[in-house]
C-alpha positions as CSV (number, residue, x, y, z in Angstrom):
1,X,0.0,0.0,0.0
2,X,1.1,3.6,-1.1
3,X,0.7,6.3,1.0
4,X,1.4,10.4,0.7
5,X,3.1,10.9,3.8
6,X,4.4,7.8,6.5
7,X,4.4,10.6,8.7
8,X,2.7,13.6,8.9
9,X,2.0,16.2,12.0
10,X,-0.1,19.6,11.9
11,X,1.0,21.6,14.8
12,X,1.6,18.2,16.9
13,X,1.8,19.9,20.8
14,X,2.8,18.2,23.8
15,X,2.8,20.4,27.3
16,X,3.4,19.0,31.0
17,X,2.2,21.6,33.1
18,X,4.2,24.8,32.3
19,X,6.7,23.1,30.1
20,X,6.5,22.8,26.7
21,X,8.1,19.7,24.9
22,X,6.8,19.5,21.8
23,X,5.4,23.1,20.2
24,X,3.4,22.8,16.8
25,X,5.5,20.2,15.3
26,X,4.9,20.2,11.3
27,X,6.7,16.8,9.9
28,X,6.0,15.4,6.8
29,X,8.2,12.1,5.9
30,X,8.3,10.4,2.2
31,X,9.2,7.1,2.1
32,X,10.6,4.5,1.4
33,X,14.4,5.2,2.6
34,X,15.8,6.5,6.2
35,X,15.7,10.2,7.7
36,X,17.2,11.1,11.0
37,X,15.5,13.0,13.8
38,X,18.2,14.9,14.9
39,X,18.5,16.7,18.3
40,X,19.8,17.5,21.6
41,X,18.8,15.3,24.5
42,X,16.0,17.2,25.5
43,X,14.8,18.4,22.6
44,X,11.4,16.5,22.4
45,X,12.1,13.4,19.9
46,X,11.1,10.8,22.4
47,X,7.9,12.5,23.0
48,X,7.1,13.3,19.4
49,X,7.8,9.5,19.0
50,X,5.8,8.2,21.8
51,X,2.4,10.5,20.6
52,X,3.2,9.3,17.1
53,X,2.4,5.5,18.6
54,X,-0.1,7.0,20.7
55,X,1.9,5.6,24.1
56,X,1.5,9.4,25.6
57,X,-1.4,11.7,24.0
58,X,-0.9,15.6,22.2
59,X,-1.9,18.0,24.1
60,X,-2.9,20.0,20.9
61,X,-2.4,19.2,16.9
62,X,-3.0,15.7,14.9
63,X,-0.9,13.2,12.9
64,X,-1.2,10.5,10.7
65,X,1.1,7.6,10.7
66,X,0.9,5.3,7.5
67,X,-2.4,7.0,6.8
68,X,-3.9,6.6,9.7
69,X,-5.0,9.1,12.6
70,X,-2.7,8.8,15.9
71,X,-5.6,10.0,18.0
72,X,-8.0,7.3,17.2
73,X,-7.3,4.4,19.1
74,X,-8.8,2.0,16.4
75,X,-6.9,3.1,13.7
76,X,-4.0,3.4,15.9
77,X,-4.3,-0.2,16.8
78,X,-4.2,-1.1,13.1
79,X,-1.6,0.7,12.0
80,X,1.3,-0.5,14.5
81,X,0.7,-4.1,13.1
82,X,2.8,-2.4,10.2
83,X,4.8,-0.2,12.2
84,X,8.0,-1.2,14.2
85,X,9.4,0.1,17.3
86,X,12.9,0.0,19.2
87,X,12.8,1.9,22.5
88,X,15.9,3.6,23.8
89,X,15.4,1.6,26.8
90,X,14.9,-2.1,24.4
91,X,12.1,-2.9,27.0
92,X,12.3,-6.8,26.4
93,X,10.5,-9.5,28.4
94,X,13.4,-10.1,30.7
95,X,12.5,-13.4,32.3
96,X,12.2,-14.8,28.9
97,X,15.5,-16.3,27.2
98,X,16.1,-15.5,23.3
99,X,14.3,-18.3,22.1
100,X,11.6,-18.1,23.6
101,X,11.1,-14.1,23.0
102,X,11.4,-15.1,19.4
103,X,9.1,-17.9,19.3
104,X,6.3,-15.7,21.4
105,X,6.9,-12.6,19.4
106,X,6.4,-14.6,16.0
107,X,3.4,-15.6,17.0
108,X,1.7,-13.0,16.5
109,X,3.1,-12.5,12.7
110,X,1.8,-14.5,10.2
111,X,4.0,-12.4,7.8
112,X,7.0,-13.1,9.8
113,X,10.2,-14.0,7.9
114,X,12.2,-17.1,9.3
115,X,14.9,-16.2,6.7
116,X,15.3,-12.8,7.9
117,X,15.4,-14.4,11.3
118,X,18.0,-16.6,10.5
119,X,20.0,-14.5,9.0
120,X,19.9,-12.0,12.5
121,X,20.6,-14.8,14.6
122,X,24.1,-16.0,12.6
123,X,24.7,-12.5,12.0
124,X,24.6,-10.9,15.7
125,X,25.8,-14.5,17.1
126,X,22.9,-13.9,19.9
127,X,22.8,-16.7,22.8
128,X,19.4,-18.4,22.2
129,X,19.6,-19.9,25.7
130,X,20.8,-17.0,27.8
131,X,18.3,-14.7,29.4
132,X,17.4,-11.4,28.1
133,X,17.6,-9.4,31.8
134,X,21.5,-11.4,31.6
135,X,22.3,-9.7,27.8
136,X,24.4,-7.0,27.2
137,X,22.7,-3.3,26.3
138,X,24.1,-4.4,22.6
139,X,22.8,-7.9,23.0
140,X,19.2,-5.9,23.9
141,X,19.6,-3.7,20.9
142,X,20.6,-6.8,18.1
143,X,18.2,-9.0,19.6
144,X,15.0,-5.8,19.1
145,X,16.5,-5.1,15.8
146,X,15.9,-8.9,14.9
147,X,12.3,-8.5,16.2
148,X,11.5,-6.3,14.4
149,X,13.1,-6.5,11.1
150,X,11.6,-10.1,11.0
151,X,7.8,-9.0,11.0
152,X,8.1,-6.9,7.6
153,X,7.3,-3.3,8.9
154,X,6.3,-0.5,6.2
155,X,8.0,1.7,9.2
156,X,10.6,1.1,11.4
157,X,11.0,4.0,14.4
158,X,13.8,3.8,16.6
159,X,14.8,6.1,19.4
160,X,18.5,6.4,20.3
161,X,19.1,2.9,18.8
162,X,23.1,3.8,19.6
163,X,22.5,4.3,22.8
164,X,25.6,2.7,25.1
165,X,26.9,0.8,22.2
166,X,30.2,0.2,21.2
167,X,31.4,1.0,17.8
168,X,31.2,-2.4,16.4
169,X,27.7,-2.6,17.3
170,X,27.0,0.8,16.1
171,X,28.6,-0.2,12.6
172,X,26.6,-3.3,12.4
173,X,23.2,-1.2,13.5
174,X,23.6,1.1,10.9
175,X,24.2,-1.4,8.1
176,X,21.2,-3.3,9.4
177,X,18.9,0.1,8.7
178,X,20.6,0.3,5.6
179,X,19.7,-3.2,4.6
180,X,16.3,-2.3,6.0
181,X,15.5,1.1,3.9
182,X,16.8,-1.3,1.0
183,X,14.0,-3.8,0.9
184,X,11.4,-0.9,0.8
185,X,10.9,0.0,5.1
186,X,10.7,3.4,5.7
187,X,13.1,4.3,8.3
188,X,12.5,6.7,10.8
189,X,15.1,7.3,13.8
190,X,16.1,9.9,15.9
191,X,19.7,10.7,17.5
192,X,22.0,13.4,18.9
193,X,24.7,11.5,17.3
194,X,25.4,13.5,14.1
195,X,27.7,11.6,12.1
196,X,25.3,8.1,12.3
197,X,22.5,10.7,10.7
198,X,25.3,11.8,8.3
199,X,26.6,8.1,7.3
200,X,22.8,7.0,7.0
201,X,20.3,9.3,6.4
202,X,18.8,10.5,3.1
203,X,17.1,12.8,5.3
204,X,16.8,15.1,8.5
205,X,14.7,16.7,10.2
206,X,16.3,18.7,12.8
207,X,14.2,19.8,16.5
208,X,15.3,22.0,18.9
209,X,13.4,23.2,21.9
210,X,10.4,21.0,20.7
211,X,10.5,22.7,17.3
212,X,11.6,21.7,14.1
213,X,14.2,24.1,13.2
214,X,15.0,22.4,9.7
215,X,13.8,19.4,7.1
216,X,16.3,18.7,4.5
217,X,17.7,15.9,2.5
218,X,21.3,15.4,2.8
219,X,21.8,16.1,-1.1
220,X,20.5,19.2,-1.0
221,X,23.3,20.3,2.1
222,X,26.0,18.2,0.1
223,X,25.5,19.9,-3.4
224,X,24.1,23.2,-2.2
225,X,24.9,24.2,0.9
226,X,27.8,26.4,1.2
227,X,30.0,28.5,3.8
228,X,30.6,31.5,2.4
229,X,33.1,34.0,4.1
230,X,33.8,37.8,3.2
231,X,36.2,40.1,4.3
232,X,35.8,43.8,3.9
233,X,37.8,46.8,4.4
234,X,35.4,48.8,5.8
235,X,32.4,48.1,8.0
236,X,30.6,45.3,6.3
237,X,27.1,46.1,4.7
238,X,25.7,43.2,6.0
239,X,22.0,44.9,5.7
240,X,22.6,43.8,1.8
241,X,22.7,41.0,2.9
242,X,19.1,39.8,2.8
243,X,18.4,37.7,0.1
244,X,17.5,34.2,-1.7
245,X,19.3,31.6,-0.1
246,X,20.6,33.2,3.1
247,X,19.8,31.1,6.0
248,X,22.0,33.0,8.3
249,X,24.1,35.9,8.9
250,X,27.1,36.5,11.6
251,X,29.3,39.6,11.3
252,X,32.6,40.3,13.4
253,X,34.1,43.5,12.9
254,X,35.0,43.8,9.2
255,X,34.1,40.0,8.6
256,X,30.5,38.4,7.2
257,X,29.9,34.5,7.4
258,X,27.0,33.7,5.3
259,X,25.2,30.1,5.5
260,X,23.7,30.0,1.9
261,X,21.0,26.6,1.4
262,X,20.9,27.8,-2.5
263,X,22.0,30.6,-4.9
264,X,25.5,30.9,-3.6
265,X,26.9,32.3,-6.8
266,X,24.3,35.2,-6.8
267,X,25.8,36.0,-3.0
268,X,29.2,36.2,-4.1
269,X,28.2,38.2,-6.9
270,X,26.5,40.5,-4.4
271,X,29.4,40.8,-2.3
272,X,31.8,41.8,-5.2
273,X,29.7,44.4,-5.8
274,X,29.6,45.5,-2.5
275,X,33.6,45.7,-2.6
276,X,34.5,42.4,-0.5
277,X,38.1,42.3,-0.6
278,X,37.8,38.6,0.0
279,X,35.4,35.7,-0.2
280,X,36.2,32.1,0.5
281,X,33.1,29.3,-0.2
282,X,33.3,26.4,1.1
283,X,31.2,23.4,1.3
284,X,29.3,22.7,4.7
285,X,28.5,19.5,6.9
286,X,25.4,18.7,8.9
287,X,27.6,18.6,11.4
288,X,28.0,22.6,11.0
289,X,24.4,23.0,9.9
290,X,23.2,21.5,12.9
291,X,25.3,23.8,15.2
292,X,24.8,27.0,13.5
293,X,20.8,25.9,13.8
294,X,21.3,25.1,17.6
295,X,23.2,28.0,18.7
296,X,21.0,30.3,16.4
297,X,17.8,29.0,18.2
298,X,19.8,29.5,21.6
299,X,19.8,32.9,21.1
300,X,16.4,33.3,20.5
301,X,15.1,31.6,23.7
């Protein structure tokens, strides 16, 4: 089945008391193929996640998930039969050893995929006898990853999958997503880890202070995205400035850093005609994008 958005949000709102952790949240998430939810601990992506699944309720705004309305418990009900989820915490049934979570789990699949399960069991070596409350937090993580992958989601969500794991379970996490996104599941998971949303992603959507500060593909910030830097020898017009493409603007004495998404040509051009006596451009990372967004919203709070 086809759908317009796998995730979509108007205004999704989510206050305790005084604070506000989610503020009219707009997301609207293609798939198939993997975009990272990118933001400081804090920032409200484990509570956008947990209204999208309808574990805690908005406290203003709607959202569809797959097509279907996260505040109707119904339709709720039927969409998570399609929908995946790994908790930061990999809540598991602890008592249970690895067999037997698999076999339980299963049984509730008729779509499940004993090939895809075989394959996770050789390929994260997990201990089908040993207890899941006596497995490692990378144990936890492989052995959620296999239950899910194995059912067939249309959407996978995963909050902090890396989470306390080492960097050969981190490698082997990401190329599982990868493998994932490539048989058609839309992935969906969010992180403050910016280089697995960079090695991964083929989008993000950055949130900061329980808004989204910025939804972009990570083409767009590879081929367009550009750092450009202009030296002056007077005081610097930076009121000029304004245009297509500028997403920000810092000035220090006779020095302007521009942040251009687009049109970065047309900027320089601008600024030789406003008598730079330098300009360096120079390509940008999300790493850069994501700080400039942070510290930019910082200042505004």
């Amino acid at each position: 089945m086809s759908y317009k958005s796998i995730i979509e949000t108007h205004d999704l709102t989510k206050r305790y008391g005084n604070f506000e952790a989610v503020h009219a949240l707009n997301l609207k998430i293609a798939g198939p193929g993997i975009t990272g939810f990118l933001g400081r601990n804090g920032a409200g992506k484990s509570t956008t996640i947990k209204m999208l699944l309808d574990m805690t309720h908005p406290t203003a705004g709607t959202g569809t998930v797959l097509g279907r309305s996260i505040g109707d418990p119904a339709s709720n009900r039927e969409m998570r039969r399609q929908v995946a989820y790994v908790a930061e915490d990999k809540q598991l049934y602890a008592y249970m050893t690895v067999e037997q979570l698999i076999r339980f789990t299963k049984s509730f699949y008729t779509d499940w995929r004993a090939d895809v399960e075989r394959h996770l069991l050789k390929r994260y070596q997990l201990p089908m006898r040993r207890k899941v409350k006596a497995l490692s937090k990378g144990m936890r993580t492989k052995l959620a990853l296999l239950l899910a992958l194995s059912r067939r989601p249309a959407l996978l969500i995963l909050d902090e999958p890396s989470e306390g794991l080492d960097p050969v379970s981190i490698e082997e996490l990401l190329q599982s997503l990868v493998a994932a996104a490539a048989e058609g599941t839309t992935v969906f998971f969010s992180s403050h880890q910016i280089a697995e949303v960079e090695r991964i992603a083929d989008r993000v959507c950055i949130v900061d202070h329980g808004k989204l500060a910025m939804d972009l593909s990570l083409d767009d910030i590879r081929q367009d995205y550009r750092r450009i830097t202009l030296g002056f020898a007077a005081q610097p017009p930076s009121d000029d400035f304004h245009m297509q493409g500028i997403e920000q603007i810092r000035t220090s004495g006779r020095q302007v850093v521009v942040l251009a998404s687009h049109n970065a040509d047309a900027i320089v051009e601008r600024a030789r005609s406003l008598e730079a006596v330098s300009v360096d451009v120079a390509p940008i990372s999300l790493r850069e994008v994501f700080l400039d967004t942070v510290k930019e919203n910082d200042a505004l709070v």
